[in-house]
C-alpha positions in Angstrom: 91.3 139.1 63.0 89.3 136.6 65.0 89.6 133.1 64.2 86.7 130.9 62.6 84.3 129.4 65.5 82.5 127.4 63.0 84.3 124.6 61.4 84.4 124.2 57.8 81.7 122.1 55.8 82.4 118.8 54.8 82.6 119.3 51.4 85.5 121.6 51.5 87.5 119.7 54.2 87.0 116.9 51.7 88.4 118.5 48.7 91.1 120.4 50.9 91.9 116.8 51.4 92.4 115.9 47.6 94.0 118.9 46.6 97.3 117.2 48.3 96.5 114.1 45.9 95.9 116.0 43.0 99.2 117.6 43.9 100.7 114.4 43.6 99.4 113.1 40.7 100.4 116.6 39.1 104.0 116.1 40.2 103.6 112.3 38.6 102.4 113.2 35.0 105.4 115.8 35.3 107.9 112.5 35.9 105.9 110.8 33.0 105.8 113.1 30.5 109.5 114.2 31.4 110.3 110.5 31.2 108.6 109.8 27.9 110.0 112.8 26.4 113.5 111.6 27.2 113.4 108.0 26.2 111.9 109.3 22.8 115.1 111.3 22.6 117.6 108.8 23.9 116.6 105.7 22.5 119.5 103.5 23.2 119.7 104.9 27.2 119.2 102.6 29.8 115.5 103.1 31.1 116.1 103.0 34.2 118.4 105.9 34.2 116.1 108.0 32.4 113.5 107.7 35.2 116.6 108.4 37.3 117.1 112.2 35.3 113.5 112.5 34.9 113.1 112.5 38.8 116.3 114.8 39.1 114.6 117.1 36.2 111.5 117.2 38.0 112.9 118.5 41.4 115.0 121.0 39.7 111.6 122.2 38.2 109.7 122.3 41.0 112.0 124.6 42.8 110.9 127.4 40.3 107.5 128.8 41.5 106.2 130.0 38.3 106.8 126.5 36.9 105.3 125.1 39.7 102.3 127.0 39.2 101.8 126.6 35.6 102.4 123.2 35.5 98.8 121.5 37.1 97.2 119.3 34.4 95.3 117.1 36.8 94.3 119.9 39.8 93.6 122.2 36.6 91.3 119.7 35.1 89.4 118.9 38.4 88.9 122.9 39.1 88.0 123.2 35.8 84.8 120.7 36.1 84.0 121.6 39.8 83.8 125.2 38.6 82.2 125.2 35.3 78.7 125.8 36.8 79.5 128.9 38.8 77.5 131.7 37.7 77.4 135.1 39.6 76.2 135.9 42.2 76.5 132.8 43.6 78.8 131.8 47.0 81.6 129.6 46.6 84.5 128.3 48.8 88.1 128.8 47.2 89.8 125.8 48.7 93.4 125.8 49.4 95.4 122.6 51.5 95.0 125.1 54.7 91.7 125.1 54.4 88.5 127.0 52.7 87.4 130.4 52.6 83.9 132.2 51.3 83.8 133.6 48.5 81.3 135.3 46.1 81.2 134.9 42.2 80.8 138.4 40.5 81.5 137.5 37.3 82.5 134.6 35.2 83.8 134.1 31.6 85.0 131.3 30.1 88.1 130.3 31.7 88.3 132.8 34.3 86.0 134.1 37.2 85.7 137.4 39.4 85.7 136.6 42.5 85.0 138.6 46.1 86.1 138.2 49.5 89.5 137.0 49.0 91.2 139.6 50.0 90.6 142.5 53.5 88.8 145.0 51.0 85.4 143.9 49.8 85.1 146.0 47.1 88.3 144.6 45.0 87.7 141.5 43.0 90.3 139.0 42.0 90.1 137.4 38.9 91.2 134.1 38.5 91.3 131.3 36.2 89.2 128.2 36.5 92.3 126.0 36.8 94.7 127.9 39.3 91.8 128.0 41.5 89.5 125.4 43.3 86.3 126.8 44.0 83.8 125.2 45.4 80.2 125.7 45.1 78.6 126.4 48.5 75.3 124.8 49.8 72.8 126.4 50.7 72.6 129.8 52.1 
């Protein structure tokens, strides 16, 4: 496959950019609620050690994938509200950290969307949901 000439449009470097932060503020609100949940449990523990196991607790849970991948309250959110206006038919880029690619909308319900052109064969679709994907509307044509 020939690499992209063209570099990427601003709008999707830029949110390739924040899908690192939201990342991070995913993995926080996992420290925070982990934490919250254990000093409501242990209410005579010191604090600070608490924040201590939650931190522990959290890497141990983000070595397993499919809690890794479930767990996105904040990256879920924003994909939520970037996406909500997709309709098909329309382009839009599915943005990743690496990058962006082209895709086109073929159908949309709700909390998941159809979605061609991630994969070689352009006549699969891949449906995903709103909030394990970022997909960005594209500008004009």
């Amino acid at each position: 496959m020939v690499p992209s000439v063209r570099p990427l449009p601003a709008p999707v470097v830029l949110w390739s950019r924040r899908t690192r932060w939201l990342r991070g503020f995913d993995a926080a609100a996992g420290w925070l609620f982990i934490w919250v949940g254990a000093m409501a449990f242990a209410r005579q523990a010191d604090r600070g050690a608490l924040g201590v196991a939650a931190v522990v607790l959290l890497a141990l849970g983000a070595a397993v994938p499919p809690l890794r991948r479930w767990w996105r309250p904040v990256t879920g959110l924003t994909a939520l509200v970037v996406s909500w206006r997709l309709r098909p038919g329309e382009r839009a880029w599915w943005v990743t950290p690496a990058g962006g690619k082209l895709v086109l909308v073929t159908a949309c319900r709700a909390w998941r969307v159809v979605v061609v052109g991630v994969s070689d064969d352009s006549t699969e679709g891949v449906a995903v949901r709103r909030t394990h994907a970022l997909l960005v509307p594209a500008l004009g044509p």
